[in-house]
C-alpha positions in Angstrom: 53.1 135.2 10.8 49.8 134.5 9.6 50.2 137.6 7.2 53.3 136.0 5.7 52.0 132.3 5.0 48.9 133.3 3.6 51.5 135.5 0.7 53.6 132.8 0.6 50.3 130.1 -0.5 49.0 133.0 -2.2 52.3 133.4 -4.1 52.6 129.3 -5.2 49.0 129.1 -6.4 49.6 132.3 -9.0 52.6 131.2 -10.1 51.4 127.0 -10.6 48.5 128.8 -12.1 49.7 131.1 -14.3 52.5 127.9 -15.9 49.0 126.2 -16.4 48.0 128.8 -18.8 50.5 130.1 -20.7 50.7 126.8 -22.8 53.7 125.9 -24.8 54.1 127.4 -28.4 53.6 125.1 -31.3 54.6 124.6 -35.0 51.9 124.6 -37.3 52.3 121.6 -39.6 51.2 121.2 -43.2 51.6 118.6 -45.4 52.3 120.1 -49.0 53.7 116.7 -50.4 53.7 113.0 -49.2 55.4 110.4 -51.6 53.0 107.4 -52.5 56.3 105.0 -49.9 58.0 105.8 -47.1 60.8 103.7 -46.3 61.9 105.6 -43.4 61.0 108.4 -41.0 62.8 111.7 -39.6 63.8 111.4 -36.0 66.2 112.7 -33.6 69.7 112.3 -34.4 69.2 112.0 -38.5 71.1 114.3 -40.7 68.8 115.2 -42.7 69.3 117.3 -46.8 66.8 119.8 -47.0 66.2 122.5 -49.2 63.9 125.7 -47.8 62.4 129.2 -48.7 62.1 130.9 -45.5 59.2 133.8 -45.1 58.3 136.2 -42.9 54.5 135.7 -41.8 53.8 139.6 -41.5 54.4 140.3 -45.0 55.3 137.4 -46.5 58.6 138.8 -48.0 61.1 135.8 -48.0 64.1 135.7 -46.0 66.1 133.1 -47.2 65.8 130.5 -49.5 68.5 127.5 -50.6 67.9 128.0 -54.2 68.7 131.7 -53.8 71.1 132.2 -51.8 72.9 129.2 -51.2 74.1 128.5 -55.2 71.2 126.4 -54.9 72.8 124.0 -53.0 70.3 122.3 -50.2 72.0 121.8 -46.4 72.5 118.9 -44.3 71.4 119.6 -40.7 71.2 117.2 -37.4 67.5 116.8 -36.5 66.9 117.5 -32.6 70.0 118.7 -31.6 69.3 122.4 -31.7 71.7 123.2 -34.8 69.0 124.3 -36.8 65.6 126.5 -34.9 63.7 124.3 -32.4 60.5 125.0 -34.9 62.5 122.9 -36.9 63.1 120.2 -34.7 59.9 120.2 -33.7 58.0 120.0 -37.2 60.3 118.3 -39.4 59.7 115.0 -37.1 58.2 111.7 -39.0 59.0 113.5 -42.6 60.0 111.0 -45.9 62.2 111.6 -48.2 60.0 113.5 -50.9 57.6 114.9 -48.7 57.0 118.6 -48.7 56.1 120.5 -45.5 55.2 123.7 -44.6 56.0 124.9 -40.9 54.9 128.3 -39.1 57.3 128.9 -36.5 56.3 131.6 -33.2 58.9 133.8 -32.5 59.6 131.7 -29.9 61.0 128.5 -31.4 62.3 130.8 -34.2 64.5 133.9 -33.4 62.6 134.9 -30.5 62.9 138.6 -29.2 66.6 138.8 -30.6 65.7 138.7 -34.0 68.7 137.6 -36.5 69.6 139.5 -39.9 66.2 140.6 -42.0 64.2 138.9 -39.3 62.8 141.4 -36.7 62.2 140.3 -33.1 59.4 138.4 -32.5 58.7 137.2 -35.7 56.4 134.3 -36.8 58.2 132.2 -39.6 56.9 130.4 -42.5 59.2 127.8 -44.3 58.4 125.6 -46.7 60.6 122.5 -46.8 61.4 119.4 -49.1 63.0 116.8 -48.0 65.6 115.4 -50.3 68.0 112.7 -48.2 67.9 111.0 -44.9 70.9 109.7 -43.1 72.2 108.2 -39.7 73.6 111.1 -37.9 76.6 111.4 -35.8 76.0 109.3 -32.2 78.3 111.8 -30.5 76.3 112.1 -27.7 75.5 108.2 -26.7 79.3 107.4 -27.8 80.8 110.3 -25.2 78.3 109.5 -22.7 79.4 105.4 -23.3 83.4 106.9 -22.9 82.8 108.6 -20.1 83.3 105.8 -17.4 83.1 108.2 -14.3 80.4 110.2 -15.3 82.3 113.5 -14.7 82.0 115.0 -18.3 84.9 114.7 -19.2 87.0 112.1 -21.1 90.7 111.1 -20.0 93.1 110.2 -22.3 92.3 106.8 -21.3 88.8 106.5 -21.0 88.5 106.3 -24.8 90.8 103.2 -25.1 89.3 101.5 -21.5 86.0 101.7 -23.4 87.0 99.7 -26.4 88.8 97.3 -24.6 85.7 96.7 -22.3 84.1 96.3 -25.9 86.5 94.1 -27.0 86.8 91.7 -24.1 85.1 88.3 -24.5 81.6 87.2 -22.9 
């Protein structure tokens, strides 16, 4: 019995230790370009215009790049929400229209052991990204969880239209 909680303590403190090391990966940050005003700030929830070059840190041949490949059209993603990499969301936080930044992802909050198209598994990303528009983004999340009057995830047919009555009604 002894035997067995001594492996089980023993057990815990490796494991709590070995979460302790292994720290979370980060995105390397560099400012290319900051514009002399800043009238607003990326954050969660912003759609945000963007155009990239995307390069592969091992030998630096580029991936993908708006002006290339996209008939040089720039895209609108949702900061934060996990539609673009989570590098992304992690280092295009507090950006201004006109700034310029350049982010190394690790393969982990890029494409990770799957890899996706030229990118091979476990590859550290470089993008360099300009930041042309900020908007509000869609609210979809607060407004569903503000429909959803049961809290079951799921909406009714009339839980939409009990929602804006409740903010319609006076006082």
């Amino acid at each position: 019995m002894r035997l067995f909680l001594w492996n089980a303590v023993l057990t815990l403190l490796v494991t709590s230790l070995s979460g302790a090391l292994i720290p979370e990966p980060e995105v390397k940050i560099e400012v290319l370009q900051k514009p002399f005003i800043c009238h607003r700030k990326t954050k969660g929830g912003d759609l945000m215009l963007v155009h990239y070059e995307g390069y592969l840190e091992k030998d630096g041949s580029l991936f993908h790049s708006t002006h290339k490949h996209n008939n040089g059209q720039p895209i609108w993603f949702t900061l934060g929400i996990l539609e673009a990499l989570k590098g992304w969301d992690q280092g295009l936080k507090g950006m201004c229209v006109g700034e310029k930044r350049k982010l190394t992802i690790p393969p982990a909050l890029g494409y990770g052991k799957e890899g996706k198209g030229k990118i091979p598994p476990e590859s550290t990303l470089i993008f360099n990204i300009d930041l042309l528009e900020i908007r509000n983004g869609p609210r979809s999340h607060e407004s569903f969880q503000e429909m959803d009057l049961n809290d079951d995830w799921k909406l009714s047919k009339d839980e939409p239209c009990l929602c804006c009555l409740q903010l319609l009604a006076p006082g």
